[in-house]
C-alpha positions as CSV (number, residue, x, y, z in Angstrom):
1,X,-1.8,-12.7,-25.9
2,X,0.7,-10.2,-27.3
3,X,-2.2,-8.3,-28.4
4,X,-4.2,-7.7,-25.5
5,X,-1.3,-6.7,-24.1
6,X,-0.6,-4.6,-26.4
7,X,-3.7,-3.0,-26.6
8,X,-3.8,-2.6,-22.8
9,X,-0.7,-0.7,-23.2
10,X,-2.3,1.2,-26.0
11,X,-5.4,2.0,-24.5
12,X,-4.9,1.4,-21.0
13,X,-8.0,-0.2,-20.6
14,X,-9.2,-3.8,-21.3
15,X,-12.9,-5.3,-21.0
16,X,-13.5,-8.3,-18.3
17,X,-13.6,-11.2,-20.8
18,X,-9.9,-9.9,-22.4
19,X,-8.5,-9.7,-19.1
20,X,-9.0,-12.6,-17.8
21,X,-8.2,-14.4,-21.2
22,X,-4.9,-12.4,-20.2
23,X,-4.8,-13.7,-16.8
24,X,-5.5,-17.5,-17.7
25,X,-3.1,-17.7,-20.2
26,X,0.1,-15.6,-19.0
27,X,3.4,-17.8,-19.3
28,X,6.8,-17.0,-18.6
29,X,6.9,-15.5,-22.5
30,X,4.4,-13.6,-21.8
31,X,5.0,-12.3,-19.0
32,X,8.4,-11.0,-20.0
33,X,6.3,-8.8,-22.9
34,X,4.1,-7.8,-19.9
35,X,6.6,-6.9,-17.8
36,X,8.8,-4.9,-20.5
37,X,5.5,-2.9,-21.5
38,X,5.1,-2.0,-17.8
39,X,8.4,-0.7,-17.6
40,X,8.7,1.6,-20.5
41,X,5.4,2.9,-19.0
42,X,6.3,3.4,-15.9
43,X,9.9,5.3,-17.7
44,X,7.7,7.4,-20.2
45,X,5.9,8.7,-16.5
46,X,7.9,9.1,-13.7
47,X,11.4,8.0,-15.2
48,X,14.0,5.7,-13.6
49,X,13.1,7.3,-10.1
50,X,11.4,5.5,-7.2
51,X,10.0,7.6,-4.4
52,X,10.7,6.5,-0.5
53,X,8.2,7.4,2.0
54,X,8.9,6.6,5.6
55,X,6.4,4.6,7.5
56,X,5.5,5.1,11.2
57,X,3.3,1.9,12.5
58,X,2.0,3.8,15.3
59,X,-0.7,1.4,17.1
60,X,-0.9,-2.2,16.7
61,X,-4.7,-1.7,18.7
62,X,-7.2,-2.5,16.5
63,X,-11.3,-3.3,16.8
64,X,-11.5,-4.8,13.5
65,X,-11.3,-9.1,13.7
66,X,-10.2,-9.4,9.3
67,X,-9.1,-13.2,9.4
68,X,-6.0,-13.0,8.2
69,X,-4.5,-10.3,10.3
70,X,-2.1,-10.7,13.0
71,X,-3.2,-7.8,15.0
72,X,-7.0,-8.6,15.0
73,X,-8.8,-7.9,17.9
74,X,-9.3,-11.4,18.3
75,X,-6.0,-12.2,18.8
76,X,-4.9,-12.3,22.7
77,X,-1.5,-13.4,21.4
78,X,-0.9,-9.9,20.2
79,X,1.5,-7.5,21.5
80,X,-0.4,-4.3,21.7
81,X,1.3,-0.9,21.7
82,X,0.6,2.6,20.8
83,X,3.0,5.5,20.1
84,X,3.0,9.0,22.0
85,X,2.7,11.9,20.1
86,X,6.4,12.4,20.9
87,X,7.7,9.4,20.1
88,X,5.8,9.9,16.8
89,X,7.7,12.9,16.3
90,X,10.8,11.6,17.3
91,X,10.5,9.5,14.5
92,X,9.3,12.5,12.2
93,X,12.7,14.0,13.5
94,X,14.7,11.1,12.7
95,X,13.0,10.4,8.8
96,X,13.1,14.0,8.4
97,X,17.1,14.3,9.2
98,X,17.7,11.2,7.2
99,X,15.4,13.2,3.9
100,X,12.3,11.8,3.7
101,X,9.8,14.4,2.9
102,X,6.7,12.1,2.7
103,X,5.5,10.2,6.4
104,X,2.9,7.5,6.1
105,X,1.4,7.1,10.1
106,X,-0.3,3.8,9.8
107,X,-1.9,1.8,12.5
108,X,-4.9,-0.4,13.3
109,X,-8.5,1.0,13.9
110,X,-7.6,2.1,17.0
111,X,-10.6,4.1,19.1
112,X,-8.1,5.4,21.4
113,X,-7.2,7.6,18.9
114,X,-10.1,10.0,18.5
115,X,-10.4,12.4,15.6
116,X,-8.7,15.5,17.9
117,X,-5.7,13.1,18.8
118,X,-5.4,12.3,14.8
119,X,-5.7,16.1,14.0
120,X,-3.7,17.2,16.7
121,X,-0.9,14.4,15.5
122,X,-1.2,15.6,11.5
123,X,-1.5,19.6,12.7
124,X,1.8,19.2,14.9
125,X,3.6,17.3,12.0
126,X,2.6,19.9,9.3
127,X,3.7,22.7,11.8
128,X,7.0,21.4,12.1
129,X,7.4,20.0,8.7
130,X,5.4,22.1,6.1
131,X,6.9,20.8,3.2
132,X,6.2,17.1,3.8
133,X,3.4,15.1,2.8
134,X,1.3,13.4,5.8
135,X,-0.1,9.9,4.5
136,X,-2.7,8.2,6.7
137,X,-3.6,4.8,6.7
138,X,-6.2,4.1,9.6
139,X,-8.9,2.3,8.4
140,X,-12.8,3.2,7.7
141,X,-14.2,6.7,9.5
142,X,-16.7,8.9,8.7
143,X,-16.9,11.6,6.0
144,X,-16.7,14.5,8.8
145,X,-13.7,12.7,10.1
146,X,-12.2,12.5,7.0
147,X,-12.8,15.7,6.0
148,X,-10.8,17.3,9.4
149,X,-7.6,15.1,8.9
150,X,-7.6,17.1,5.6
151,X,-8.4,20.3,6.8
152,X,-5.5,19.6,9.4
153,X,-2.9,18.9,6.8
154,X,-3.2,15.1,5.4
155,X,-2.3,14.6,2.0
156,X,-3.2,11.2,1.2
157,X,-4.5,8.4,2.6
158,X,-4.0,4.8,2.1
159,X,-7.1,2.6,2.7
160,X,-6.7,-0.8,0.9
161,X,-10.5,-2.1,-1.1
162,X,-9.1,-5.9,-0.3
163,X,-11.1,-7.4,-2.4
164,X,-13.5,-6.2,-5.2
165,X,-15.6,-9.7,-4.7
166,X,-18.4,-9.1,-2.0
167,X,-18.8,-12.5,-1.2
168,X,-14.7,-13.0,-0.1
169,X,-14.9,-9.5,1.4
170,X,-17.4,-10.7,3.7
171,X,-16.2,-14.1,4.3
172,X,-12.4,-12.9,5.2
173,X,-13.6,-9.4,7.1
174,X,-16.6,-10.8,9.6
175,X,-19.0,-7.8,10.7
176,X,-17.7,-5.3,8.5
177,X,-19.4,-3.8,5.1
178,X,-18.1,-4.3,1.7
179,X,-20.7,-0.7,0.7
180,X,-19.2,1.0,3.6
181,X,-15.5,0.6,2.1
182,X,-16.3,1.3,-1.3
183,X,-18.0,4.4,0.3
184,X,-14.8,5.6,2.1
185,X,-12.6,5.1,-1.0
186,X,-15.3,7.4,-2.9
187,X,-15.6,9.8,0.1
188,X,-11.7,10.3,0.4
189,X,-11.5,11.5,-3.4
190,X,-14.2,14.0,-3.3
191,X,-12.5,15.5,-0.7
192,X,-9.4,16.1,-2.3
193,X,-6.9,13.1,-1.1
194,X,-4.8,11.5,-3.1
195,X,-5.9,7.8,-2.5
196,X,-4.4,4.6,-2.5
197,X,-6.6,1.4,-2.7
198,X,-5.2,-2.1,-3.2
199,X,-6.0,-5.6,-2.4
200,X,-3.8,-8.8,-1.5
201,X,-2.8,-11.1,-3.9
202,X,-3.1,-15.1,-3.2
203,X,-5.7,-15.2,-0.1
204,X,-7.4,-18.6,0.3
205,X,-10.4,-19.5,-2.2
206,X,-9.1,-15.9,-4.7
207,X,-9.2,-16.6,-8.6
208,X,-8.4,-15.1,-11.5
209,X,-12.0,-13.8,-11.8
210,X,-11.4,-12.2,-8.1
211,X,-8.3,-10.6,-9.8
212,X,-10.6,-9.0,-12.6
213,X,-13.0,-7.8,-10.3
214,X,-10.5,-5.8,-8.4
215,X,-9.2,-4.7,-11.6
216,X,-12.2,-3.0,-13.0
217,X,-13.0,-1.9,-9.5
218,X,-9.5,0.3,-9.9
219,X,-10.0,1.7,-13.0
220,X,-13.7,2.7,-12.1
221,X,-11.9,4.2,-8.7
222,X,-9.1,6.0,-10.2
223,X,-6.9,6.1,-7.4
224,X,-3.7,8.0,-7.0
225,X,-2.1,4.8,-5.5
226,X,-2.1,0.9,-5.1
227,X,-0.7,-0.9,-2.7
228,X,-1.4,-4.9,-3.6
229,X,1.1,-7.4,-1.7
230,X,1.2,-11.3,-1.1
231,X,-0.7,-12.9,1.3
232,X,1.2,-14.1,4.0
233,X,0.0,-16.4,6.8
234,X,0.1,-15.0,10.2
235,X,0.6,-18.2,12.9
236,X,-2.1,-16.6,15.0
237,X,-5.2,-16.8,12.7
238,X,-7.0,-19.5,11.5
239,X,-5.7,-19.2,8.2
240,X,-1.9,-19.9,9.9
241,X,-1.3,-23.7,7.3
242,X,-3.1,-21.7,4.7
243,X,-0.4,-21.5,1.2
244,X,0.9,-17.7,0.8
245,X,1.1,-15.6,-2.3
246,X,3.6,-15.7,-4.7
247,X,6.0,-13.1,-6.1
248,X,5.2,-14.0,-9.6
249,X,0.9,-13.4,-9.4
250,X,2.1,-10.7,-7.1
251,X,4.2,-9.1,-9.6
252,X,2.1,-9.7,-13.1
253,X,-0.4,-7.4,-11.4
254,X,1.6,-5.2,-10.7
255,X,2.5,-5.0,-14.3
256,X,-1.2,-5.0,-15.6
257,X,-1.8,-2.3,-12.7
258,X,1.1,-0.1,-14.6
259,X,-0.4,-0.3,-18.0
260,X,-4.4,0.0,-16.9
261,X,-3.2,3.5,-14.8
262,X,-0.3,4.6,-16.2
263,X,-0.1,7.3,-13.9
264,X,-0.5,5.8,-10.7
265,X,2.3,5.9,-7.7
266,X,2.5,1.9,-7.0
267,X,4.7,0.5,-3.9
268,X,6.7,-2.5,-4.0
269,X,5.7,-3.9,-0.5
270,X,7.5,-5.2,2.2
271,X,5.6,-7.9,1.8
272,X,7.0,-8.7,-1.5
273,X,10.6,-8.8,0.3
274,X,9.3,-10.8,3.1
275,X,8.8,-13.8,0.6
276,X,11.3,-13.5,-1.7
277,X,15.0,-11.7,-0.8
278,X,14.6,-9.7,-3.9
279,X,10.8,-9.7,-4.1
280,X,11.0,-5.6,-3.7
281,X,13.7,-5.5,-6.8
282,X,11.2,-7.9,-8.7
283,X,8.0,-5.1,-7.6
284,X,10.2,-2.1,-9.3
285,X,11.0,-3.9,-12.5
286,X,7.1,-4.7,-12.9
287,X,6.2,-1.1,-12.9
288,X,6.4,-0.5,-9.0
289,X,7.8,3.2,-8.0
290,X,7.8,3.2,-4.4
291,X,9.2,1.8,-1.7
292,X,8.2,2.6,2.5
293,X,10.9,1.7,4.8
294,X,10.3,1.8,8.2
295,X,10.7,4.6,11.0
296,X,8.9,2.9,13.7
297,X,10.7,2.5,17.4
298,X,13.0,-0.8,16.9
299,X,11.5,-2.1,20.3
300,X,8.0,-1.8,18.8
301,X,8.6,-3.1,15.0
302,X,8.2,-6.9,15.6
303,X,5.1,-6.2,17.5
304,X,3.1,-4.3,14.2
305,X,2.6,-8.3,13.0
306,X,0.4,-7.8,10.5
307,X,1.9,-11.5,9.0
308,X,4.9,-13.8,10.0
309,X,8.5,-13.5,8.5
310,X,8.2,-9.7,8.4
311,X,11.7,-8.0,7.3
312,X,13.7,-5.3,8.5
313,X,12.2,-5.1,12.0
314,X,15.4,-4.7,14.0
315,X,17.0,-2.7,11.9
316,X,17.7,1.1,12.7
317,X,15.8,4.0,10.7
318,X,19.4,4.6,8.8
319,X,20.3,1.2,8.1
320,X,16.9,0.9,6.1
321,X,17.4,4.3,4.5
322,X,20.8,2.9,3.6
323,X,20.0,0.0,2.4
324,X,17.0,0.2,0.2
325,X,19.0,2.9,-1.4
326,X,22.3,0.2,-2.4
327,X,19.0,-2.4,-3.6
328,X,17.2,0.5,-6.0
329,X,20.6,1.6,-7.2
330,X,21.8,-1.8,-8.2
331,X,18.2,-2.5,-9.5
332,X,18.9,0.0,-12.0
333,X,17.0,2.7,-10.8
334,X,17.5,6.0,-8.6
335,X,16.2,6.9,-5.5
336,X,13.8,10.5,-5.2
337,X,13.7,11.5,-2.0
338,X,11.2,14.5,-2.9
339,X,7.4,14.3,-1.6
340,X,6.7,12.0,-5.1
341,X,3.0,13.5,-5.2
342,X,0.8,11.9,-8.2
343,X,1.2,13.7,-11.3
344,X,-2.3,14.2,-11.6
345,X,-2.8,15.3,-7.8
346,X,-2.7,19.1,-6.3
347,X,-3.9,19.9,-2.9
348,X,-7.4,21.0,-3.1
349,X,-8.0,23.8,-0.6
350,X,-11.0,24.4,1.6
């Protein structure tokens, strides 16, 4: 085991059948060597620093019915709300005060937002903020739509693969295409994004051999980020008495993420927090670099339920700043409040 590991440090790269010999075996032993390799990776690359974006949640409308998620369009118990364009800058205002210089706008595949409202939303943003990445995160759309969010000023966008195995990807995401999401992924890079794929960690009837798939689905993608997380059961879904995640698969990937792209901007979610009071501390010492506290409207926070138990929602813009700051400082690290672009990334104009 120390030897796969060590070659996957080494080479960054590991064949199916290795990695999920890695996988099925991993211990507690192990895993300390794992994690240990992950973080002088992580070191070599980027440092001791982890980056802080600040995420705006600005619709919780959304057409899409994926099983797990509490703000399906199935869900009647939902409390739907969308964000004004000043209310979105408000928060821009507030981040921007407090020194974020990265703003993630993420929301459900809302159709009320049309690709003008989008690009009117990223061109305002740039206008007033030049020298701050725009991240989206708004689900499948077409290359031509794609293609104007970047022309407007979007740096990056975040668009989660889910799972690399077609058969769970259709069984959890009911009349949508696994092709067409692979598609978008590959569309968003030959445009010039800086992409972030990802997939959850512990949803119902997921192996090890899921795990590998979405593995060798990454390094094939190359993205610029990956956001993976626990599952976490939302009470208004029908997987509500399904088991969640844990912080321990959760944060082994992580690690084997850091080592197969050593390069790669990697959150610890707030997910990871939401199951475990230092799941987020747990996510940086695997190899994680980023964390995304939350700008969002206090009165709307609880209502963005993407799963139950979700932390930090009534707490103020500055009390998150402040306080993800005290938990990356006593974790050892120090907080970089710059853009945090990918190393390998620069803006590829039209």
């Amino acid at each position: 085991m120390r030897s796969l590991i060590d070659k996957l440090y080494k080479e960054n790269n590991l064949d199916k059948d290795k990695m999920l010999e890695l996988l099925n075996n991993m211990n507690d032993k192990h895993k300390e060597y794992l994690t240990e390799k992950a973080h002088e990776t992580r070191m070599k690359i980027y440092g001791n620093r982890v980056f802080m974006r600040g995420l705006i949640e600005f619709t919780s409308y959304c057409k899409r019915n994926c099983v797990y998620c509490g703000i399906r369009a199935g869900n009647k118990k939902a409390e739907r709300y969308r964000l004004s364009l000043d209310e979105i800058l408000n928060c821009c205002e507030t981040g921007h005060r407090l020194g974020y210089r990265t703003f993630v706008l993420q929301g459900g595949e809302d159709e009320f937002y049309r690709d003008e409202k989008i690009v009117e939303i990223v061109k305002t943003i740039k206008e007033k903020y030049p020298e701050n990445a725009i991240t989206l995160s708004i689900g499948e759309k077409s290359y031509e739509a794609y293609e104007k969010y970047y022309e407007a000023g979007a740096d990056r966008y975040l668009l989660r693969h889910e799972t690399a195995s077609k058969s769970l990807y259709e069984k959890l995401h009911p009349n949508a295409s696994f092709e067409n999401r692979r598609e978008c992924l590959w569309n968003l890079k030959k445009i010039g994004y800086q992409v972030g794929a990802g997939f959850m960690v512990g949803l119902p009837g997921q192996k090890n051999e899921n795990f590998v798939e979405d593995l060798m689905f990454l390094k094939e993608l190359e993205p610029h980020m990956v956001g993976i997380g626990p599952f976490i059961p939302h009470k208004d879904t029908a997987l509500a008495h399904e088991l969640p995640g844990t912080v321990e698969t959760t944060t082994t990937l992580l690690s084997i993420i850091r080592l197969l792209l050593p390069k790669v901007l990697l959150p610890a979610t707030t997910a990871l927090g939401s199951i475990d009071p230092l799941g987020r501390e747990k996510g940086l010492k695997a190899g994680a670099n980023v964390v995304m506290p939350n700008l969002s409207p206090t009165n709307v926070r609880e209502k963005y339920s993407l799963y139950d138990g979700k932390i930090c929602t009534g707490d103020e813009a500055a009390e998150c700043r402040k306080c993800i700051e005290g938990r990356i400082i006593k974790a050892g690290f120090s907080l970089d409040m710059s853009r945090g672009d990918n190393v390998n990334w620069s803006r590829k104009l039209y």
